[in-house]
C-alpha positions in Angstrom: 0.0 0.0 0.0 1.0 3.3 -0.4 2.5 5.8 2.2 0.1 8.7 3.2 2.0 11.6 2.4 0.3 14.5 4.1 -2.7 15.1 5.6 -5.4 16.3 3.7 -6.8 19.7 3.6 -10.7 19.6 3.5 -10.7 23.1 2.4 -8.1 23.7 0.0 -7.2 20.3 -1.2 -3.9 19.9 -2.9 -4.5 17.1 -5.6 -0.4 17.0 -6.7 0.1 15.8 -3.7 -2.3 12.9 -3.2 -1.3 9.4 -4.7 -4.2 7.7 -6.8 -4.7 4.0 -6.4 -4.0 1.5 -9.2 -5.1 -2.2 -10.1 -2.5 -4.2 -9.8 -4.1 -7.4 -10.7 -6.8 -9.4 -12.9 -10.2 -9.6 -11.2 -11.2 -13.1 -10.0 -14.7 -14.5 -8.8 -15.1 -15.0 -4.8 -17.5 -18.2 -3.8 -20.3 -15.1 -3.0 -20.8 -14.0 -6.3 -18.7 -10.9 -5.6 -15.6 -9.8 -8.1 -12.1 -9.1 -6.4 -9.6 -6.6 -7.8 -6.6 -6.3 -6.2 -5.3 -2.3 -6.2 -2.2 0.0 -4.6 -4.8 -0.1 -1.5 -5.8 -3.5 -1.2 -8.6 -6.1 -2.9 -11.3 -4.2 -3.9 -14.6 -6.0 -4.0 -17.5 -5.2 -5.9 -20.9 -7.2 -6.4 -23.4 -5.9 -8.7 -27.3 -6.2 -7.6 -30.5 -5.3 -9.4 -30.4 -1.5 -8.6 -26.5 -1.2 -9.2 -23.2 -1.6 -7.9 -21.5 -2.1 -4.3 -17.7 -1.2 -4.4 -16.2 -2.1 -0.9 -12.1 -1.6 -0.2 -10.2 -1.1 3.7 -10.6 -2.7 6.6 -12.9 -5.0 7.8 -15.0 -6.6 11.1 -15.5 -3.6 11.9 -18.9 -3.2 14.0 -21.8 -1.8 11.2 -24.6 -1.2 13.6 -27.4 -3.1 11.7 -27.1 0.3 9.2 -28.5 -2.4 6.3 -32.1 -4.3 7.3 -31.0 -6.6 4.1 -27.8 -7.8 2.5 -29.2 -7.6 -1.5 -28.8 -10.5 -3.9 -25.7 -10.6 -5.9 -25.7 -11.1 -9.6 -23.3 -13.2 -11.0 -20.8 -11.2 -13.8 -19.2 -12.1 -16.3 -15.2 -11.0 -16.0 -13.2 -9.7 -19.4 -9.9 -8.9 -18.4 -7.0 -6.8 -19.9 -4.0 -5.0 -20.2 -5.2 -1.8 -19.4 -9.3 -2.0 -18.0 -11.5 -5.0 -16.8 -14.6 -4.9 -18.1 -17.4 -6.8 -15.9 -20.5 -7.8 -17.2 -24.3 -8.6 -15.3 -27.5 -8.6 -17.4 -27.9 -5.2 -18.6 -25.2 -3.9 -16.3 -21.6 -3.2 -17.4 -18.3 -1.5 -14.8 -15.8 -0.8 -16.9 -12.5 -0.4 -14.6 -9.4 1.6 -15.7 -6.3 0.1 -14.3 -3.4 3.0 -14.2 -5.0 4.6 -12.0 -8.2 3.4 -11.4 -11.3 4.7 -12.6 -14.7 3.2 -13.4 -17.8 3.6 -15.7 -20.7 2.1 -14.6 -23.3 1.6 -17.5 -26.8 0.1 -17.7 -29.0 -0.5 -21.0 -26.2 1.1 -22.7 -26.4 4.2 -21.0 -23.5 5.3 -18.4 -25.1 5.8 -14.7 -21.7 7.5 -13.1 -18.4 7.3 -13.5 -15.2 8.5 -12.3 -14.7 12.7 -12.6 -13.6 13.6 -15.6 -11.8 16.6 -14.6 -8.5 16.4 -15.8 -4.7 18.5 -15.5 -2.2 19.4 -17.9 -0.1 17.0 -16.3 -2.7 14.0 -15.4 -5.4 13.3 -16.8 -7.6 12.8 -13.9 -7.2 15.8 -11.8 -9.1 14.6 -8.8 -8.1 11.3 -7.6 -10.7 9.0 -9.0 -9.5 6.9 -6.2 -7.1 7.5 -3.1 -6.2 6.5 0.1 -5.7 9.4 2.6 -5.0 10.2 5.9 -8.5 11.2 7.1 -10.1 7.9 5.3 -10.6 7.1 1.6 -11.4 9.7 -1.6 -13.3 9.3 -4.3 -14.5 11.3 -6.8 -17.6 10.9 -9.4 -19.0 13.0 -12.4 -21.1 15.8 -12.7 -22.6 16.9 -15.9 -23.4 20.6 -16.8 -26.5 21.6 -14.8 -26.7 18.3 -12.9 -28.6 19.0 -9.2 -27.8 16.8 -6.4 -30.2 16.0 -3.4 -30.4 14.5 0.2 -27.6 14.1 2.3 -29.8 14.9 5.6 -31.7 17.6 7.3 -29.7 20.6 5.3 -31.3 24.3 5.9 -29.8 25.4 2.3 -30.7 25.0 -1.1 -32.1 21.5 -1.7 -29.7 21.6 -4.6 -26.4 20.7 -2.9 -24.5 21.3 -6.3 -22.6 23.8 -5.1 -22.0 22.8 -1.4 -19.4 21.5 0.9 -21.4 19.4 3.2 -20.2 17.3 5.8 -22.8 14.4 7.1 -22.1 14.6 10.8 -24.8 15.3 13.6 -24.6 18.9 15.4 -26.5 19.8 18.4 -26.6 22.6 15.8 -28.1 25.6 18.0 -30.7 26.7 15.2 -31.5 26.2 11.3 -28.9 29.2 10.1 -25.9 27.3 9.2 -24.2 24.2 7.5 -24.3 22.1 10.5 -27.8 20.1 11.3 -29.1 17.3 13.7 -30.2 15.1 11.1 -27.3 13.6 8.5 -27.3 10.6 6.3 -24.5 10.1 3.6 -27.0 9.8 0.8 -27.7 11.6 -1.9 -29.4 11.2 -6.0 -29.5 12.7 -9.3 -32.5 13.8 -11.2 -30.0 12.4 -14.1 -30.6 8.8 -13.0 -28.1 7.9 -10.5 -27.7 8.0 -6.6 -25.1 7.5 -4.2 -25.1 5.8 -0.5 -22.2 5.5 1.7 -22.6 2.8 4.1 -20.6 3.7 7.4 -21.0 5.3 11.0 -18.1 7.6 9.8 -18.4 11.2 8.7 -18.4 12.0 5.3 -17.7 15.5 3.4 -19.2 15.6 0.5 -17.7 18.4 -2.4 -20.5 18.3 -4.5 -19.6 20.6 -7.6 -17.8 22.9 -4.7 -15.8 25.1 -6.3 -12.5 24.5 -4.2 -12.0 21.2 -5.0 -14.1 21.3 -8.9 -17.6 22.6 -9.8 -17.7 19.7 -12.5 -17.3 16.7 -9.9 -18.5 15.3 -6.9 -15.6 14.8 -4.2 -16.4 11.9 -1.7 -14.0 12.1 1.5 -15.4 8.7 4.2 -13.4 9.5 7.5 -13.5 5.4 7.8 -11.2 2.7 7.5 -13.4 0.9 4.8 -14.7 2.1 1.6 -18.5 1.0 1.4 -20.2 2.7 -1.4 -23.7 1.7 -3.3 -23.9 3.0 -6.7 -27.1 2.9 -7.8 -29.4 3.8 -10.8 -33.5 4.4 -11.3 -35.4 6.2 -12.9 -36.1 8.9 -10.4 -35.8 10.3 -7.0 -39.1 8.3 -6.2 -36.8 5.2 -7.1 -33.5 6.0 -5.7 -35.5 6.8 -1.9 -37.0 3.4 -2.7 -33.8 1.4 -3.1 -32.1 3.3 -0.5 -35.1 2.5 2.4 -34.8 -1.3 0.6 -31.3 -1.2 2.0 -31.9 0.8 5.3 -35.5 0.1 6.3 -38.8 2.1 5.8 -40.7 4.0 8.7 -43.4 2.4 10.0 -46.5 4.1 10.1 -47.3 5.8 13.2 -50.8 5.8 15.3 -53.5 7.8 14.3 -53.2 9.9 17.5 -49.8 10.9 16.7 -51.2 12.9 13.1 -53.0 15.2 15.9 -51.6 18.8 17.2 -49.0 18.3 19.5 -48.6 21.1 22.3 -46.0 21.7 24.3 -43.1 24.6 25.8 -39.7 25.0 27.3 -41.6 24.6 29.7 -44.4 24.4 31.8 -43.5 25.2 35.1 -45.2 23.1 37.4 -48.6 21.0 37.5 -51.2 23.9 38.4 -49.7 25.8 35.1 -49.9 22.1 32.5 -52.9 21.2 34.1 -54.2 24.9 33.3 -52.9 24.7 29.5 -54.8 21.6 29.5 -57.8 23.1 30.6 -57.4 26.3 28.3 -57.0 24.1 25.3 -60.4 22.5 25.9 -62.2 25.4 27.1 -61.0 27.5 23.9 -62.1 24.7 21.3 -58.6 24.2 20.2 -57.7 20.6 18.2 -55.1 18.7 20.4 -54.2 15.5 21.0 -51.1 15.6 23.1 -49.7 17.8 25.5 -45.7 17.4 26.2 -43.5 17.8 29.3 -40.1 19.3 28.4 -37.2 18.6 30.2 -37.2 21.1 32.9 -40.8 20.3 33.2 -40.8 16.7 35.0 -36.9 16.4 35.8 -34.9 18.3 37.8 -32.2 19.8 35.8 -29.3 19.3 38.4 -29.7 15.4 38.4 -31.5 14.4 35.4 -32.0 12.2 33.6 -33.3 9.2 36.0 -36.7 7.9 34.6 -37.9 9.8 38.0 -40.3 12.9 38.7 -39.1 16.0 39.9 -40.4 15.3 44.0 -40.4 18.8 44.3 -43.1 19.6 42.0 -44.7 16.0 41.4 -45.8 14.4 44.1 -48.3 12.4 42.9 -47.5 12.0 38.9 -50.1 9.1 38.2 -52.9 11.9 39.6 -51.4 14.6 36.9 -51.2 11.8 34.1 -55.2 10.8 34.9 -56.6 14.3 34.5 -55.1 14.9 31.5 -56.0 11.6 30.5 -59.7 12.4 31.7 -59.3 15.4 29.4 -58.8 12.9 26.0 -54.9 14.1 26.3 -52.0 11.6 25.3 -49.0 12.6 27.2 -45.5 13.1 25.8 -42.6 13.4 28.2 -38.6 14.4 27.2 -35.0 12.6 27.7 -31.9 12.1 26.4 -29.5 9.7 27.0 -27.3 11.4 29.4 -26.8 11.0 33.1 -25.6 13.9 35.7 -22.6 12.9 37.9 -25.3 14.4 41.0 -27.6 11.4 40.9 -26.6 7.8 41.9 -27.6 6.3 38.8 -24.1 7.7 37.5 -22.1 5.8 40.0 -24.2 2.8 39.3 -24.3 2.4 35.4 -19.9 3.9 35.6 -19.4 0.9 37.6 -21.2 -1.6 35.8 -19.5 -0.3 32.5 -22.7 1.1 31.3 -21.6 4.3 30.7 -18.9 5.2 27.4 -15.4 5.7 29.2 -12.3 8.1 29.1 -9.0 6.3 27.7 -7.4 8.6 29.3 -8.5 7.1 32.9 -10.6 4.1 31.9 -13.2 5.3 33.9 -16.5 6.8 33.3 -16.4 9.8 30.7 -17.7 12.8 32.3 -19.5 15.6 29.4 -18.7 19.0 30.3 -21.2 21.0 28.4 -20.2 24.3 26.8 -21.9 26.9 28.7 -21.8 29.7 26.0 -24.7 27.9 24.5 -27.3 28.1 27.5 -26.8 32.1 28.7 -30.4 33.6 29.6 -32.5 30.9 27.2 -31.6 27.6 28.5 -30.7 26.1 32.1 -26.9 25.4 32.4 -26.2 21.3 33.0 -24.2 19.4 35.3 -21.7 17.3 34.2 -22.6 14.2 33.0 -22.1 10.4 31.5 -23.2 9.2 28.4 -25.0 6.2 28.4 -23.2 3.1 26.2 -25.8 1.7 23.5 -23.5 -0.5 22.5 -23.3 -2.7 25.8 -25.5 -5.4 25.9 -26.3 -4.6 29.1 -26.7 -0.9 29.4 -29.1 -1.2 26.5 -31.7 -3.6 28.2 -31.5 -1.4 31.5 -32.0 2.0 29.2 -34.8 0.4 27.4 -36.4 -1.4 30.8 -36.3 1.6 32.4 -39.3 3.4 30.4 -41.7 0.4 31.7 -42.5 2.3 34.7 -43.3 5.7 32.8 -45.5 3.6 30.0 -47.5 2.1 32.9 -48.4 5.5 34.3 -49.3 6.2 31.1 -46.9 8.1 29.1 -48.1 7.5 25.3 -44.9 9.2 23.7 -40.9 9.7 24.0 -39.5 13.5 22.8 -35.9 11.6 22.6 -33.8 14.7 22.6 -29.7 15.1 21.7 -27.4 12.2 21.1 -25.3 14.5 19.4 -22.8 14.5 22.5 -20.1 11.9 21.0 -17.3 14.3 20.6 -14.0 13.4 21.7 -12.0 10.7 20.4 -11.4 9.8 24.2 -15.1 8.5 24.6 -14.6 4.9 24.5 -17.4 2.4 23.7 -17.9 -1.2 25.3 -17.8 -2.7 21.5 -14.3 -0.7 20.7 -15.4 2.4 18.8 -14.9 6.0 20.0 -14.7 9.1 18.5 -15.9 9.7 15.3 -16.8 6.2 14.3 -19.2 6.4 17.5 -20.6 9.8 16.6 -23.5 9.8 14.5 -24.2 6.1 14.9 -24.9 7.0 18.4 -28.0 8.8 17.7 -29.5 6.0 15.7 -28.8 3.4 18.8 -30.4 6.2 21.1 -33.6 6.2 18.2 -33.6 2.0 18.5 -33.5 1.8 22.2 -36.5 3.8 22.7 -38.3 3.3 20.1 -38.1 -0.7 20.8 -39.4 0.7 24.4 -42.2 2.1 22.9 -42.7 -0.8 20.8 -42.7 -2.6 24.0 -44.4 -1.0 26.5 -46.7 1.8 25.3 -50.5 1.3 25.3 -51.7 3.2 22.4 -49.4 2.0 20.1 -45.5 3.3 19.5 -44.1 6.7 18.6 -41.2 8.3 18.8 -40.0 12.0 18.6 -36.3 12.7 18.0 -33.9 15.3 17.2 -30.9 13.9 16.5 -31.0 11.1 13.3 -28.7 8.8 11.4 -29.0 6.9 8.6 -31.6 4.0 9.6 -33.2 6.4 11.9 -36.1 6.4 9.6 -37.3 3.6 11.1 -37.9 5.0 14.4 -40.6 7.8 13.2 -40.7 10.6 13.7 -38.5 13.7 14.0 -38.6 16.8 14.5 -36.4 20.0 13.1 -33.8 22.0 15.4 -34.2 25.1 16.8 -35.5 27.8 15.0 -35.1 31.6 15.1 -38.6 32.6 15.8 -38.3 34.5 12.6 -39.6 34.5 8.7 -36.2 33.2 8.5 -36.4 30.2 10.9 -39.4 29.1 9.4 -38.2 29.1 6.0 -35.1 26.9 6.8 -37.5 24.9 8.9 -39.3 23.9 5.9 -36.3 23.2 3.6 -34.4 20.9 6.4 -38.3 19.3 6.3 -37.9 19.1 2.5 -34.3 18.1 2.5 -34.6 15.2 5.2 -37.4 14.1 2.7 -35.4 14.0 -0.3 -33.0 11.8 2.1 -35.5 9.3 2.4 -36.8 9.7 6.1 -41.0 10.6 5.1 -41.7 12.2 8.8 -41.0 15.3 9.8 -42.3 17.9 12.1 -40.9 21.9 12.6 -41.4 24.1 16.1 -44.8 25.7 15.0 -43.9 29.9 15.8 -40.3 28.8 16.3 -38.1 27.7 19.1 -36.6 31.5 20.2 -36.7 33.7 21.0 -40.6 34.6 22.0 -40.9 37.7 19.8 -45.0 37.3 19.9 -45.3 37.9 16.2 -49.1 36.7 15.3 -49.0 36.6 11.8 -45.5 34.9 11.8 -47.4 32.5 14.3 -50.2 32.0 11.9 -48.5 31.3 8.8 -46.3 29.3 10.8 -49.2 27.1 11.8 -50.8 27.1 8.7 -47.7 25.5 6.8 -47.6 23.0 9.7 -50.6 21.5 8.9 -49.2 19.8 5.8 -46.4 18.0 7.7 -46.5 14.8 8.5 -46.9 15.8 12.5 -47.5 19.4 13.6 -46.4 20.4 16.9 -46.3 23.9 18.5 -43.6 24.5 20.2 -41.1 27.0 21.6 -39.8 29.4 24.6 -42.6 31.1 25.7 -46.1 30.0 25.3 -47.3 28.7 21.6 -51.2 28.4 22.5 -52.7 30.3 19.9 -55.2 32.8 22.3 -51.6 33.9 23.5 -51.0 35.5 20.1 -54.0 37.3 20.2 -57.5 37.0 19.1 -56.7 37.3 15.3 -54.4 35.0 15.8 -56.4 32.3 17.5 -59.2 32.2 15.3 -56.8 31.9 12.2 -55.0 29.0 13.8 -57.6 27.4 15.0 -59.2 27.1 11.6 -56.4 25.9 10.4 -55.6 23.1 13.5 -59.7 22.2 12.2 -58.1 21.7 8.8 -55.5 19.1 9.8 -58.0 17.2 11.6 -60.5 17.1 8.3 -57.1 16.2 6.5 -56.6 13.0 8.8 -58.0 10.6 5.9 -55.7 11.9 3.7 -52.5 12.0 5.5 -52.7 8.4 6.8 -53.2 7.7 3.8 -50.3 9.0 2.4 -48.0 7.9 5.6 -49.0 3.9 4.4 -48.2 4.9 0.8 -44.4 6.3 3.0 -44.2 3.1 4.4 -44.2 1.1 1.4 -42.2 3.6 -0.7 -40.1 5.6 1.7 -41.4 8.2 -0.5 -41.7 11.3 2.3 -45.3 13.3 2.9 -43.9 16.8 2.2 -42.5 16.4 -1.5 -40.1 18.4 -2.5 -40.7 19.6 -6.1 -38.1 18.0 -7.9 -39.0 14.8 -6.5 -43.2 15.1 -7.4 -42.3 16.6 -10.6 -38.7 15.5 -11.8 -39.3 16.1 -15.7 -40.0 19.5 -14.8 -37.0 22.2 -14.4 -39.0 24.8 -13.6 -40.9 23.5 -11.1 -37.3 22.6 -9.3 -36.8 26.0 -9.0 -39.4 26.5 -6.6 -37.6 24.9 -3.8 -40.1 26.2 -0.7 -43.2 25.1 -2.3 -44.3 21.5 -1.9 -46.7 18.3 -2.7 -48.3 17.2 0.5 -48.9 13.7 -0.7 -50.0 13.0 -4.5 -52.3 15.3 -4.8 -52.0 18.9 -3.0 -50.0 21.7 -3.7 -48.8 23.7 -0.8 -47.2 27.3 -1.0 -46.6 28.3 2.1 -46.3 32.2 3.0 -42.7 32.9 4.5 -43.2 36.8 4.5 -45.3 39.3 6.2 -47.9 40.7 4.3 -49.1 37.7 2.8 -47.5 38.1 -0.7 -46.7 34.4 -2.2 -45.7 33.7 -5.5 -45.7 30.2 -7.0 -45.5 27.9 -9.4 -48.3 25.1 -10.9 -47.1 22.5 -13.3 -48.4 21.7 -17.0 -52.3 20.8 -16.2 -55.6 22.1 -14.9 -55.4 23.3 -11.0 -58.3 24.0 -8.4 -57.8 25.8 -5.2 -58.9 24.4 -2.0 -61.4 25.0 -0.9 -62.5 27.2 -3.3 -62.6 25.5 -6.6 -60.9 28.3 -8.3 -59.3 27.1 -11.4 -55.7 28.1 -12.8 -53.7 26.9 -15.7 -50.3 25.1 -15.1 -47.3 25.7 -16.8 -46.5 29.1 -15.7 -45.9 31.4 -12.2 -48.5 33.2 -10.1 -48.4 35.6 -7.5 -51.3 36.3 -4.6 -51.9 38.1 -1.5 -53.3 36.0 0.8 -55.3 37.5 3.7 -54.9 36.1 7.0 -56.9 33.2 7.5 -56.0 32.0 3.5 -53.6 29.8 2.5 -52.7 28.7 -0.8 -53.3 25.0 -1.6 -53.4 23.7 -5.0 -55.6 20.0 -6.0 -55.0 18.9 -10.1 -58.3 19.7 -11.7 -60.2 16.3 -11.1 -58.9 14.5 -8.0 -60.8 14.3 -4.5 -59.5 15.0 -1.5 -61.0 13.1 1.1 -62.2 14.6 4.1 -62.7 13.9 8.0 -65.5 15.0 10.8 -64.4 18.4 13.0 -62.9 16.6 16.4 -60.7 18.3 19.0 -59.2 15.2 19.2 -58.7 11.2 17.7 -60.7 10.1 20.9 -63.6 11.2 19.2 -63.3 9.2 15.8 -64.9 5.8 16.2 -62.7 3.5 16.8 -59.5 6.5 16.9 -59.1 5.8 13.8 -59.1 8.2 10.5 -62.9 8.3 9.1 -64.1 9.9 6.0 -67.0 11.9 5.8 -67.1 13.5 2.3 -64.6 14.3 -0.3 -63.8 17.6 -2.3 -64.6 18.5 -4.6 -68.3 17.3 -3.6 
């Protein structure tokens, strides 16, 4: 193998200086099916399957997590070796492999999918490695035609088109929705050209796509792993790269009905005399809600938290708060995270069983300090604390166990919050990892464990609500956006990491309704806020400060509350479309180039939506109530109001401030629910339809 000459510089790389691997020997068929190469780096394997190619080069028995959910068939190829390139042949498939150095063109029906960047030097011709071995991991590089977009990679708050970008898939608590960094991260990404990439690893991975400092005509891969894994595939579309990625990774089951209905909460209710008044307020007012939630500061105390255990102080009797909400047709949602404060015994306990990831500094228990610029007058500052160990046997069952108690009071819900904490290379796991490999694998593990508690324990069927997501994670639904600025501006980045985490092929997705900070009381942000919300997958309002719409003022509660009467007439029509998620992976909030993906234009309109197949929504991310918009070729009506508009072209309107603009193509039916306040009140909780429009 060859020597790593010098470490390699993210942001200005230095491609002279980089040595490209080579074959250096024929290809020969393994007893799986699989083709190995041997190169300047080691055997490269690769295995073609139905929906592409697998490449896989580095070290192995490495832990993987359980990233996959299925280990696709192989088909057999046919190997045609030469001098200079090996040609491999399955079916309809074709790899063509250049030898000095190594490049690749994958082809199918005669058509290439990918290949290796073409972006060549006077002196080489491929400029970018097509293939290395660095310092930080392995490189890679692919083409990019002229024009070519790029979507997915995560929860992104950006253009959905990454081409452009230098994005690094690694999980941030990320503080709000105004930069790179994001909670959400998955190393997978596709072409509206007919090609899509998945990196299968725990690892970070920066991704160059089209970034100008390393070339605007090729995507740069850089996997911070000792192994190379890395799917190829091809499909038509985006609707059949998310497919074949959720094939490989698992699809999100589909959630209970209750879980479609408003979720309420704040950092945080106080005590029990101010939930249990919310409660009250929410019925007396007429306002759709399903379940009320418990923040962090509201059940636990801060200083020893988190413990499965009530704040004594303020909670008493817990089972006595849980029934009256309960008698008030509430489900109950309560927050953790997977951390444990060196104040509370269950530290000492879990450190000495090995439950908790260690220092190798000390081999003892790793104590998080938490970076105190970040908590200042909005959030409580933490003590010290260990993170729990997901990947001890042991520690796993206890973490999971330990929700019984809470599911038996009954606690319908988990808002599973960090798991973004893995950030030294000195936090030791039981299974060997640390550091990066640990990092955003951790969140997924976090997802699992609770989610298999809810699977297990709760009453009213499982749900999940987390803020920190992998890849996998999808199938622990659902999650929910970062912080947002309580600004236009938050809530436009809300809805493109919504969008974006789509496109990445996670289907459920909810925003803080009004935004998480600051509480700036703005009633027509509030409202159109709200209004966009209802055509998520799950809508909960949510913030510092209260988010109950009478707080906002009177215009403002009787424009959200038509529109919270909205989302529960829409419940036919969204579960619907979250069992069409489940067997597609295809998300509910659609972004354009994914519903229309013959369309440039419509691509352009990145902040407009499909809510499922068949509405249209543009929501208003200004004041004043100016949108402007774009319907594709076809008749459109507008809901409600039949209206009818031509596709094909833009359109601007002012919409007052209980309008929103929602689009239906000229002969489909939308079907519609009863007015409930909440899914108590359908027969049988489930989703019932009681007309359709158009009538």
């Amino acid at each position: 193998m060859s020597e790593i000459a010098s470490t390699f510089d993210v942001t200005a790389p230095n491609w002279n200086q980089i040595e490209q691997a080579n074959i250096t020997g024929q290809a020969s068929l393994s007893t799986d099916g699989s083709i190995l190469l041997s190169t300047s780096e080691g055997n490269l394997q690769i295995a073609f399957h139905a929906f592409g190619v697998r490449l896989r080069i580095g070290a192995s028995g490495q832990p993987d997590y359980g990233l996959l959910v299925t280990t696709p068939d192989i088909i057999s190829a046919d190997i045609v070796n030469g001098d200079q390139q090996t040609t491999l042949i399955a079916g309809d498939s074709k790899l063509v492999i250049g030898h000095s150095p190594f490049t690749f063109e994958l082809i199918q029906d005669n058509k290439t999918v990918q290949q290796s960047a073409n972006d060549g030097h006077f002196v080489r011709r491929y400029r970018l490695p097509p293939l290395a071995k660095v310092d930080k991991g392995w490189l890679m590089s692919l083409e990019l035609a002229t024009e070519e977009a790029v979507y997915g990679l995560g929860e992104k708050w950006g253009n959905l088109n990454k081409r452009g970008q230098l994005v690094r898939s690694y999980n941030h608590d990320a503080l709000g929705v105004n930069a790179e960094i994001s909670y959400k991260n998955t190393p997978f990404c596709w072409s509206p050209n007919g090609w899509g990439i998945f990196v299968h690893t725990p690892s970070p991975v920066t991704h160059a796509v089209g970034y100008a400092t390393w070339s605007q005509r090729a995507y740069g891969v850089l996997v911070e792993d000792e192994t190379l894994d890395i799917f190829i595939m091809h499909g038509d579309d985006g609707n059949a790269m998310i497919k074949t990625y959720t094939d490989l990774t698992g699809k999100a089951p589909t959630p209970p009905v209750w879980s479609l209905g408003v979720i309420l909460s704040k950092a945080y209710y106080k005590d029990v005399p101010e939930l249990l008044a919310t409660a009250k307020d929410v019925r007396d007012h007429k306002m759709p809600c399903d379940v009320i939630t418990l923040d962090g500061r509201a059940w636990q105390d801060t200083d020893t938290r988190f413990a499965f255990e009530w704040d004594p102080k303020r909670f008493d009797d817990p089972a006595a708060v849980i029934s009256k909400l309960k008698a008030d047709n509430f489900k109950v949602c309560i927050w953790e995270y997977p951390l444990v404060s060196v104040q509370h015994p269950l530290f000492s306990e879990m450190a000495k069983k090995g439950w908790l990831l260690k220092d190798k500094r000390t081999g003892k228990a790793y104590q998080y300090k938490w970076d105190m610029s970040a908590f200042a007058e909005v959030l409580t500052p933490l003590p010290e604390s260990g993170i729990v160990d997901f990947t001890h046997p042991d520690a796993y069952a206890f973490w999971l166990e330990s929700h019984k108690p809470l599911f038996d009071l009954g606690i319908d819900m988990i808002k599973a919050d960090f798991g973004e904490q893995v950030e030294d290379d000195n936090m030791l796991a039981y299974n060997g990892d640390s550091g990066n490999r640990l990092h955003n694998v951790y969140s997924f593990l976090y997802n699992k464990c609770v989610y298999e508690a809810a699977e297990k324990y709760s009453k009213n069927g499982p749900f999940l609500f987390s803020r920190s997501a992998w890849t996998g994670s999808q199938r622990f639904p659902s999650q929910w956006g970062g912080d947002p600025q309580a600004d236009w501006g938050g809530l436009g980045a809300s809805i493109r990491g919504a969008l974006s985490w789509g496109l990445s092929g996670a289907p459920f997705f909810a925003t803080d309704v009004g935004g998480f900070y600051k509480d700036t009381r703005d009633q027509e942000l509030f409202i159109r806020w709200s209004q966009a919300a209802v055509f998520s997958a799950h809508m909960r309002l949510h913030g510092i400060g209260q988010r109950e719409p009478w707080s906002y003022g009177v215009e403002a509660e009787e424009a959200v509350n038509q529109a919270l009467v909205l989302r529960y007439r829409l419940l036919p029509y969204i579960y619907n479309a979250m069992q069409q998620a489940t067997q597609t992976g295809v998300p509910l909030m659609r972004a354009m180039a994914l519903a229309f993906p013959k369309d440039r234009l419509a691509s352009a309109f990145e902040l407009q939506f499909m809510f499922g197949d068949d509405m249209l929504i543009v929501p208003c991310l200004k004041p004043g109530g100016d949108v402007e918009f774009y319907l594709p070729e076809g008749e459109w009506q507008r809901f409600p109001s039949e209206q009818t508009y031509q596709g094909g072209k833009p359109y601007t309107l002012t919409l007052g401030l209980q309008e929103m603009a929602v689009f239906v193509p000229k002969g489909k039916r939308i079907p519609l629910g009863p007015d409930v306040e909440h899914t108590n009140a359908l027969t049988d909780q489930k989703p019932q339809i009681s007309h359709y429009w158009p009538k």
